[in-house]
Every structure is written in C-alpha cells, then in structure tokens.
C-alpha positions in Angstrom: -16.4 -16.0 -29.2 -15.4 -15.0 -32.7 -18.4 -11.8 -31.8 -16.2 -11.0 -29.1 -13.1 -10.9 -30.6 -14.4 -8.9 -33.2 -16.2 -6.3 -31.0 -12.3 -6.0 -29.2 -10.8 -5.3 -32.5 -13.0 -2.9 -33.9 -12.8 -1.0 -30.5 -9.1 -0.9 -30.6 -9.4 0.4 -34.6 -11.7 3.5 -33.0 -9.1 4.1 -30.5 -6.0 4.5 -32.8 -8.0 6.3 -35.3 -10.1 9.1 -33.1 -6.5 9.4 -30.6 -3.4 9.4 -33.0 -3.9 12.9 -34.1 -3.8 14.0 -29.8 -2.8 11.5 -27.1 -0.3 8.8 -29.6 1.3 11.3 -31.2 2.2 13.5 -28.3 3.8 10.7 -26.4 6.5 10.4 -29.2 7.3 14.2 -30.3 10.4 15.4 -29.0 10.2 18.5 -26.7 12.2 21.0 -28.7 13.6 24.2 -27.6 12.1 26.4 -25.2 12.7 29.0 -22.5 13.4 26.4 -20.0 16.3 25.1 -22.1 17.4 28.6 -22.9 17.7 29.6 -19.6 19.1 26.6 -18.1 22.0 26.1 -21.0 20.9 22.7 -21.4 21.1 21.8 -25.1 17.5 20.8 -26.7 17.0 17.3 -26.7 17.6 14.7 -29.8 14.9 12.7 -31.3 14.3 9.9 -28.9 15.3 6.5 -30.1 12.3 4.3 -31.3 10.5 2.3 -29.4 11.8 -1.3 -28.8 10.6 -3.8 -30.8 8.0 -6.5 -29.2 6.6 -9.9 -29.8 3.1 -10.0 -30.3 1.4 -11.8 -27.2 -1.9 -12.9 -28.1 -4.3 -13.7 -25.6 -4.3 -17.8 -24.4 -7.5 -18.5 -22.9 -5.6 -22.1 -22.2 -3.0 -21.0 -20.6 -4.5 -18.5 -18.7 -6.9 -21.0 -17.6 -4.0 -23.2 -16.7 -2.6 -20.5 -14.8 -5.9 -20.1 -12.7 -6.4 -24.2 -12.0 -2.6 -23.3 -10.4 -3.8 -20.8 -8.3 -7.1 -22.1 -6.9 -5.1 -26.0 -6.1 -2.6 -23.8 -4.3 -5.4 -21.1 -2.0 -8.8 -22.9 -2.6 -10.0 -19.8 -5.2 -8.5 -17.1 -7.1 -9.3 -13.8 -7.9 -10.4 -13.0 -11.9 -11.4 -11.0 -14.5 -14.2 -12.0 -16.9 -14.5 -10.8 -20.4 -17.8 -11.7 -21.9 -19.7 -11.1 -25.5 -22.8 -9.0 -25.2 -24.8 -7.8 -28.4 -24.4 -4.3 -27.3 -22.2 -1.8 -29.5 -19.2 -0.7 -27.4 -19.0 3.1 -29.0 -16.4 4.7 -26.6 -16.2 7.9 -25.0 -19.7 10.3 -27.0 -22.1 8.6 -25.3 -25.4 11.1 -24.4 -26.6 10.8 -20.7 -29.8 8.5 -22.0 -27.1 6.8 -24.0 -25.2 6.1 -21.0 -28.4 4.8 -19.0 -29.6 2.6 -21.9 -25.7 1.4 -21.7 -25.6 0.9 -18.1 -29.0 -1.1 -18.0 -27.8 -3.6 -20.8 -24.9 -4.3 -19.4 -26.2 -5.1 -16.0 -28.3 -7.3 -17.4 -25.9 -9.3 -19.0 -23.7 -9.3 -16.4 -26.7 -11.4 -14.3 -27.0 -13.9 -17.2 -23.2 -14.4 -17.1 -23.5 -14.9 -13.2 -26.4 -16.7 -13.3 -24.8 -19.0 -15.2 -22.4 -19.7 -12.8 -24.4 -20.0 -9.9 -24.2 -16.8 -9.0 -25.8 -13.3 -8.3 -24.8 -9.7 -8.4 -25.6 -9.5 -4.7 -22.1 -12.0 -4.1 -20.0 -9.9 -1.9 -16.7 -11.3 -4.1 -18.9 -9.6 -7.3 -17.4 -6.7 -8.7 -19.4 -5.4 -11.5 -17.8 -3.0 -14.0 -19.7 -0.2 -14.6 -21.2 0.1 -18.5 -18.6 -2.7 -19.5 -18.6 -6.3 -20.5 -16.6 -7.4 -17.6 -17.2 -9.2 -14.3 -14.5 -9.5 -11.3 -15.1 -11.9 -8.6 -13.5 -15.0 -6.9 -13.7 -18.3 -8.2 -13.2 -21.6 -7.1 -12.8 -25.0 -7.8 -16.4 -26.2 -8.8 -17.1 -22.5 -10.4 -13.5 -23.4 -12.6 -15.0 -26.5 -13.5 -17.7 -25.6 -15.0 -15.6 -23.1 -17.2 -13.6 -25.8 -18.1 -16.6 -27.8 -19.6 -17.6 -24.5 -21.9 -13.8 -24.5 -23.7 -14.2 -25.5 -27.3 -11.7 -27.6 -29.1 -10.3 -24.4 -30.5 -9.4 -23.4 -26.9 -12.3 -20.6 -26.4 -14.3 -20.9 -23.1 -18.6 -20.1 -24.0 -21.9 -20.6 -21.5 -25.3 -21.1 -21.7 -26.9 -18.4 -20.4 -30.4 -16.9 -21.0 -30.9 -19.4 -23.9 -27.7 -18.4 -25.9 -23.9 -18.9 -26.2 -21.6 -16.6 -24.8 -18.3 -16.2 -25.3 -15.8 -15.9 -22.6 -12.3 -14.6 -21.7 -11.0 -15.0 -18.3 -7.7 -14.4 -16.5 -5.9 -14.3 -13.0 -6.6 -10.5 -11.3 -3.5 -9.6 -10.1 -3.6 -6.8 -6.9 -2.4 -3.1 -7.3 0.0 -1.6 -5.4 0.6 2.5 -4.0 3.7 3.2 -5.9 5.7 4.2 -3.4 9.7 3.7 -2.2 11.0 4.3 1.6 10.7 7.5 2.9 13.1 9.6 1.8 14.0 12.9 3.1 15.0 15.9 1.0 13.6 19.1 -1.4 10.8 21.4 0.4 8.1 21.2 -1.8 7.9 24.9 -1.8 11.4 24.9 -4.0 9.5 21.8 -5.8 6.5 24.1 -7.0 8.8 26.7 -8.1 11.2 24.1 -10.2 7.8 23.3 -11.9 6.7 26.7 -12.7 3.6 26.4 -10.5 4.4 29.7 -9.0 4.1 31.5 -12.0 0.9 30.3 -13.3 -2.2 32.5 -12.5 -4.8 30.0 -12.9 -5.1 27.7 -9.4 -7.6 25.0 -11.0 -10.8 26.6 -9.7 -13.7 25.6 -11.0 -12.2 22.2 -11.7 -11.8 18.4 -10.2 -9.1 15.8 -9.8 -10.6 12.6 -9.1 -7.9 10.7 -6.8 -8.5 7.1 -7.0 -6.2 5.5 -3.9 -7.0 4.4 0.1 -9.4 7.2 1.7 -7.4 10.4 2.5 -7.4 12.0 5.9 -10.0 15.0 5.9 -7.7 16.7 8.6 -4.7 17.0 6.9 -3.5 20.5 6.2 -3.5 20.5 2.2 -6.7 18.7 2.4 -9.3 21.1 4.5 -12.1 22.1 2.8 -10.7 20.7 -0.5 -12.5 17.2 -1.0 -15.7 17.2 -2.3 -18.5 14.6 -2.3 -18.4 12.1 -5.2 -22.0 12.6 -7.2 -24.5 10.3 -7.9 -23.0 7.5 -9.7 -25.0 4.4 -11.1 -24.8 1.7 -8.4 -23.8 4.0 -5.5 -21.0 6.4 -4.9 -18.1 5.8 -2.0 -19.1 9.2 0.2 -16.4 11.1 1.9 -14.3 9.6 4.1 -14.5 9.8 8.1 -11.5 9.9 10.0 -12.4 6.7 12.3 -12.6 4.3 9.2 -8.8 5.9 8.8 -6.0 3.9 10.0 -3.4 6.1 11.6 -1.0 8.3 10.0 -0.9 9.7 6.9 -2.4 7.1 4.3 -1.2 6.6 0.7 -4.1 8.4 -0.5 -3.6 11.0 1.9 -0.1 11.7 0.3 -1.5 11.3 -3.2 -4.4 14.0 -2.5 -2.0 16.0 -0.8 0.4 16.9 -3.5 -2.5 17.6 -6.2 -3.6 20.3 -3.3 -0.6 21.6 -3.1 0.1 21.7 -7.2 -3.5 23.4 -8.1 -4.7 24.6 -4.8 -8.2 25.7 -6.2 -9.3 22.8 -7.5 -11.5 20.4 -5.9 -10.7 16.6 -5.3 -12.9 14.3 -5.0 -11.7 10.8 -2.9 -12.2 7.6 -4.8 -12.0 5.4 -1.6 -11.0 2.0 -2.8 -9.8 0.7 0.7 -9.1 2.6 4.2 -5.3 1.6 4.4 -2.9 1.0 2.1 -3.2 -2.6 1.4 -3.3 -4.1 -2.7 -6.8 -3.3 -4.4 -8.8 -5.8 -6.9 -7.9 -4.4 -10.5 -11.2 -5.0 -11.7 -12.1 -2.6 -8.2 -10.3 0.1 -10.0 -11.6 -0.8 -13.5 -14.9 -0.1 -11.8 -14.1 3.3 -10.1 -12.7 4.5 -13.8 -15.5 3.5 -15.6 -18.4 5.2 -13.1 -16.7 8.0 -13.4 -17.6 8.1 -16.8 -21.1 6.8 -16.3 -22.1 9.1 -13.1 -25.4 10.1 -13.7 -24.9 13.9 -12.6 -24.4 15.4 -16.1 -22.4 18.2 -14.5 -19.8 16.3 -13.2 -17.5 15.3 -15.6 -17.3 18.1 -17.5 -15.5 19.6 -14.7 -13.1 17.1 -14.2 -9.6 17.9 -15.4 -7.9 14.5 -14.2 -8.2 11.4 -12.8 -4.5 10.8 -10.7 -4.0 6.9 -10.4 -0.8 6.0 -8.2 -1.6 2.1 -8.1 -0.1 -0.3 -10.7 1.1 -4.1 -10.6 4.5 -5.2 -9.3 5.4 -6.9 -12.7 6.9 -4.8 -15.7 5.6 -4.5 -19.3 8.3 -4.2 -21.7 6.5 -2.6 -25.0 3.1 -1.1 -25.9 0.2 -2.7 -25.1 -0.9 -2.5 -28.6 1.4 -5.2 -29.3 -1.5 -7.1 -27.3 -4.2 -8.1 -30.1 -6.9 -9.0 -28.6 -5.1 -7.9 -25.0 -6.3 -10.1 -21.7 -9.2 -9.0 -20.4 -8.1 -7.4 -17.3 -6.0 -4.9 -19.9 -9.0 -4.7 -22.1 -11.0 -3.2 -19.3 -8.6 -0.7 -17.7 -8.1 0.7 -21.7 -11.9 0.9 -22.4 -12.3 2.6 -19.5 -9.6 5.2 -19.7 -10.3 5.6 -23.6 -13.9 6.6 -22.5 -12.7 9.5 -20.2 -9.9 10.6 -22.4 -12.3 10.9 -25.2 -14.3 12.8 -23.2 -12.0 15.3 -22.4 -10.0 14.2 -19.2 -6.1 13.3 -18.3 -5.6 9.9 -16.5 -2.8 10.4 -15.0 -1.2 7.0 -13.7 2.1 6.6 -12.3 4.6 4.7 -14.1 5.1 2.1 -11.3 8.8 0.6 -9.6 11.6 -0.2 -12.1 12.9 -4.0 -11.8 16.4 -4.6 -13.3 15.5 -3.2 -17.0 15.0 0.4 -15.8 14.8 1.6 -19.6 12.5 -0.5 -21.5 9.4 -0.6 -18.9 6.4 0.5 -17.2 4.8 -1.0 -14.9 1.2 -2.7 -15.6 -1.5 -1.6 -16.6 -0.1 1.4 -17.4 1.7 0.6 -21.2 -1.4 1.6 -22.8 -1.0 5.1 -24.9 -4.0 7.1 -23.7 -3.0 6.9 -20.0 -0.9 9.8 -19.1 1.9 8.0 -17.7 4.3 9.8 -15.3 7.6 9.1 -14.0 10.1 10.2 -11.6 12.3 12.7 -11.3 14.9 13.5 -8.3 13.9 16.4 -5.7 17.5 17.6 -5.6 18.9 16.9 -8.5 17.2 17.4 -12.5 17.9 13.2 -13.1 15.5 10.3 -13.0 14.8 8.9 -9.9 16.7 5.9 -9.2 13.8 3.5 -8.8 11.7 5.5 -11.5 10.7 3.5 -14.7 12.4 5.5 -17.8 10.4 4.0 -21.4 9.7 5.6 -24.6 6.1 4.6 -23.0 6.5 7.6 -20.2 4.8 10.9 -21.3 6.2 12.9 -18.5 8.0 13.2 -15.6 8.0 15.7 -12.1 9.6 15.3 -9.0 8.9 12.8 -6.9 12.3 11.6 -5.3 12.8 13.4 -1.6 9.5 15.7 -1.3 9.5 17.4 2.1 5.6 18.6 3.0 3.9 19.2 6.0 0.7 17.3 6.4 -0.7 17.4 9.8 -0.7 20.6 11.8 1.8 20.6 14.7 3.9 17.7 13.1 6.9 17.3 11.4 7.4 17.4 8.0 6.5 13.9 5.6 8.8 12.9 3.3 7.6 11.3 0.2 8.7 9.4 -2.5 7.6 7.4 -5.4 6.1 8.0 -9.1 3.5 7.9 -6.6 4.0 11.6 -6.0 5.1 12.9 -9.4 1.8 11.9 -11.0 -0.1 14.0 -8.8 1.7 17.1 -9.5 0.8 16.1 -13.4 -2.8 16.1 -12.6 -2.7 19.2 -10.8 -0.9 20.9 -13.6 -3.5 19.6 -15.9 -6.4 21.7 -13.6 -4.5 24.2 -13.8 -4.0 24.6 -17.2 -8.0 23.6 -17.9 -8.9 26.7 -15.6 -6.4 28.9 -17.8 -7.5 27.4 -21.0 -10.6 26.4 -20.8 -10.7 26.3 -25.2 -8.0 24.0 -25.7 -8.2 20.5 -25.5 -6.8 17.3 -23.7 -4.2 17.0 -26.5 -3.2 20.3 -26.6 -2.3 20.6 -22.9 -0.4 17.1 -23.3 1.4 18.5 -26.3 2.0 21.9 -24.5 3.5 20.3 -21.4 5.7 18.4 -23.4 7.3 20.8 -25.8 8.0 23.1 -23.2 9.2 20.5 -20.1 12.8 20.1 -19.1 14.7 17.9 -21.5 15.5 14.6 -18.7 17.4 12.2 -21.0 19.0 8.7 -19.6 19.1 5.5 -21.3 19.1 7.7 -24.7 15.6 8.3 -23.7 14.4 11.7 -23.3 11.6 12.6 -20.8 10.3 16.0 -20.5 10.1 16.9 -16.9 6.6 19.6 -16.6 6.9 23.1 -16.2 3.6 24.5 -15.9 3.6 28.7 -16.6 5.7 27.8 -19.9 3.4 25.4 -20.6 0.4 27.9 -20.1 2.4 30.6 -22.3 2.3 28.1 -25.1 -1.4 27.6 -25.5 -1.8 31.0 -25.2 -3.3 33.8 -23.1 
C-alpha cells in the first residue's frame, strides 16, 4: 500500500511541476485590459481574491469502506471504483505509441489479477476497465465486500493476494454523473450569442481539427450535426461507432445539444460522439474515466494530434468547495479522472468540463470532479444580460465562462427553435473556441490559448470573483497572426 501511495504522490509532484508554468498559472492571472473592456467602458478587472482556504481531506479507506457496507445493506451491491498498486511507472502524458501498447498490456494484466482475486473476470458485464490505468469499476456485493474487509490491515489499508503477491488497494463508492443542465429556458438567438463571443470575427472555422464530445449519443439528423460527426478510431478494447438514430430515444438528447453548440461555435471542425448511453440518464464515473483515458491510448497515431478538445458536460450533484490538491492522496475515483485528463492536457488537448449546478454556496464551488486545475472548467454566463447565470457555479476554481443561460437554436429541420440552458452549453462553446484558435495557431500551445482567452475575455465579476467571459477574434489577435 505504502507503493501505492508513493506512486500517487510522485504523480501529483509531475503534474504541478510540468503544468504550473501553463494550465495553474493561467487559472489565477487576472484578465487585464483589452479591446473588449475599452470598447465596452467597463473598468478592467481587480486582482481576484485568493482562493479560500481548505482542510486537507485525506483519503479514509475505513470510512469509505464504511460508507460502501451502507450502501450494499441498503440495495444488495454498490457501484465502486478500485485503485490498485501495479509495479508499472505511471509517466503521464509523453508516452510513444509502443510505449502506450507496452502500457496498455501491463495494465490489463493486472487488472485480471486484481479481478481474479475477487472472483472475477474482465468479461463481467458490471467490469469497467480503465484504459492504461490502475483502476477497476464494477459492482460489488456483499460476499465480494467481504472479502475486502478480510485484506484491511490494522493500519486501515485494504491489500490482496493475487498472482502470488500483495496488492494494495483503494476503493470508494462511484457516484453517477449527471448532463448539466437547468429547465428550458427561452431567450438570446444564438446567432447574437456567436457575435457577443467574437466567433464572427475569427477566420479560422476549426478545420482540420476534432472535438471529442463525451455525453448520450447525439442525433445524426440534427441540423448542426450533418456531416459533422466523424467515426471514433481504433481504440484499444474497441471504439463506440457512430450513432444510429433507432438506438436514439426521441427528441433532441443531451448530447445532441452538447454537439450542437460546438457545431455551431467552430463549424469546420469535426466531432467525434463519445456515446456513453443513448438517453440522458446518470453514467458510471469510472465509464467516463475510461472514455478520457482511450482517448489518450487510441491506437491510430493520427488521431490525437488533431484533437483540439475534449467538451465534458457531466459532473456529480454534490459541490467541492476548494482545490482538489487539497486532496493528498485524493480518492480513487478523483485520482482516475486527474490522471486521465493530465495525460491529454500534457499532450496538447483542452478538457473542457462544465462547472456543474450551484447549491446554496454559489461562490466557493464547483461541482465534482471538476476542482482539479488542469480541467478547463467553464461556467455560465446569462444569454441576455453580461452576468453569471443564476444557477451557474462562480469559484476562483472556474477558468472561463460563455453563455449558456437562454440559447435559442434550431435543431431539427422544420421545428421550432430549442432552448437551452446549463454550464452544459457554455462549455461547448469553450471547446469550439479552442478548435478554432488551434486551426489559426497551429504554433502555439494549450497554455497559450488558455492564457489568450483569458486576458482578453469580458471581465464577469460577482462574489468579488472575476471570470473572464471568452471572446474568441480578440483572443486570436493576441497570439498573433
């Protein structure tokens, strides 16, 4: 166990060390002037206050345990994520395409050792594999929880036997995700949305590049969406396809909406579906840990390389309050989602995850998973009016912010207009800014276009905390021609 918790900590050292010059330190520089404020009047923002101040919550493997024992007396089994020591080096985000295979192989088979010891086997429909990590999702039940129990150690960490050696273990409760969005609400075309965002005056449409959209399966037929979604590669353990419209459940789908605005925002890039479900019901974290991590891992060595962003509008329905690097070691379910995005943003792309539904703190939060500082977190802004959206999270932990309160768009031919709402939507019109601004730049790099759209967004400030909302051509003007 002590292995584990070193390989955790030494992972984390890498990430604040090879990020802080791009991705940490954008998140707290303050936007200062810039055309947008000139023009406007609007006077440039003040520093924002610091971040607040949080307790450090150390993983408890016994209460967590605890807290699974509840939940399998109460349904029978439980959904959770499993953490486990493996001897191989967890290097993030440089890894060659043999590296990566070598990578993918080890871990699989440790993954069968850990089920094995269970009683288990990779073939278990529950099983959720993630992809090139140490990490296993699946259900468990009473007799599986039992025989965890009988590997904890007086010192409260859980090990098995399994192929002949210890293994440390870290397990937890997998709580569901959730589409981020609020009641339909009625309001800005998103014609007068593009232009508040500068998308009109950018050249550059994203061609050339890919948004991975990782939600329920999008309708092919929607107006934004023909002859836009391309066919997810090759990927180690088998791709998801393209959608077909009778797997769809009618109307439009969450993803559909999701898809739909990154069309509309960078309308010559290519999206690719990750289809986690066909309606818009709550997905299996470690389901979207998976999807993040293969796209890392996909064995076609051209495709990542042309993928600006990856736009993730799911996130839990309870708030985190501070950084996640107050979390040392973090839970396991955290652990996976960061390893995973820390792999893609090292490798060049923006995840771009929405900042979830403010509870009664509105200031202080995001919503989980999403208080780590290399996602690219997005809140909400109003479609009328340049404020945060009422229902928006607003945290020194939010990079940027685009409408997303009141969009009216058409999505099916010969229907009315959709309105949508939610952080849901603003993120997507952050990733499609991010194609757009890969197309124009193709030199610069995935702190640089961070940076960019933040010095030269629209100063939001509420709560004394200031949120640049994007504008894309100034953004483009600032990295240059």
């Amino acid at each position: 166990m002590n292995r584990g918790k070193s390989l955790i900590l030494l992972v984390e050292a890498g990430i604040v060390l090879v990020l802080a010059a791009q991705l940490f330190a954008c998140r707290h520089e303050r936007p200062p002037d810039s055309p947008v404020h000139a023009a406007s009047g609007v006077p440039p923002p003040s520093d924002p206050i610091p971040p607040p101040q949080v307790r450090a919550r150390p993983f408890d493997q016994v209460t967590a345990l605890a807290e699974i024992e509840r939940a399998v007396s109460q349904d029978g089994r439980t959904r959770v994520m499993i953490e486990f020591d493996t001897p191989a080096p967890l290097g993030t985000g440089s890894l060659t395409p043999g590296q990566k295979k070598e990578r993918r192989q080890q871990m699989r088979q440790a993954q069968r050792e850990v089920l094995e010891s269970l009683g288990r086997t990779i073939g278990d429909k529950d099983v959720q594999l993630i992809e090139g990590l140490p990490f296993i999702g699946l259900d468990v039940t009473a007799v599986e929880l039992g025989l965890l129990r009988r590997g904890l150690t007086p010192a409260g960490a859980l090990e098995l036997e399994a192929a002949g050696r210890r293994i440390g273990l870290r397990i937890e409760v997998a709580r569901p995700l959730h589409p981020q969005s609020t009641a339909v609400i009625r309001g800005t075309p998103v014609e007068d949305v593009l232009k508040r965002i500068e998308v009109d005056g950018m050249t550059a449409t994203g061609q050339g590049m890919l948004v991975v959209v990782i939600d329920s399966a999008p309708q092919p037929d929607a107006l934004p969406l023909v002859d836009r979604l391309v066919d997810p590669p090759a990927i180690a353990g088998g791709g998801t396809g393209l959608p077909t419209p009778a797997a769809l459940s009618s109307g439009a789908t969450h993803g559909t909406k999701v898809a739909s605005v990154v069309a509309l925002a960078a309308p010559g890039c290519g999206i690719v579906p990750w289809s986690l479900r066909s309606d818009d019901g709550p997905i299996q974290p470690d389901k979207l840990a998976d999807a993040l991590s293969k796209i890392y891992f996909a064995e076609e060595p051209s495709f990542l390389p042309r993928v600006a962003a990856v736009c993730v509008s799911l996130a839990n329905l309870y708030p985190i309050d501070g950084p996640c690097l107050a979390d040392v070691p973090a839970a396991p379910v955290l652990t996976a989602f960061r390893l995973a995005v820390v792999n893609l943003t090292q490798s060049g792309v923006a995840v771009v995850v929405s900042a979830g539904t403010a509870s009664g703190a509105y200031c202080r939060e995001v919503s989980s998973p999403w208080c780590m500082p290399e996602a690219i977190c997005a809140a909400s802004s109003d479609g009328l009016d340049l404020r945060r959206s009422a229902y928006s999270p607003w945290s020194t932990l939010v990079d940027l912010a685009a409408p997303g309160g009141g969009i009216d768009v058409q999505i099916f031919a010969g229907g009315g207009r959709h309105g949508l709402s939610g952080t849901s939507i603003a993120a997507p019109f952050v990733a499609g800014l991010f194609a757009r601004l890969a197309e124009a730049h193709p030199n610069s790099n995935l702190g640089q276009r961070l940076l960019a759209l933040r010095k030269t967004g629209y100063d939001l400030s509420d709560c004394e905390i200031h949120v640049p909302e994007v504008r894309g051509a100034s953004a483009s003007g600032l990295l240059g021609p």
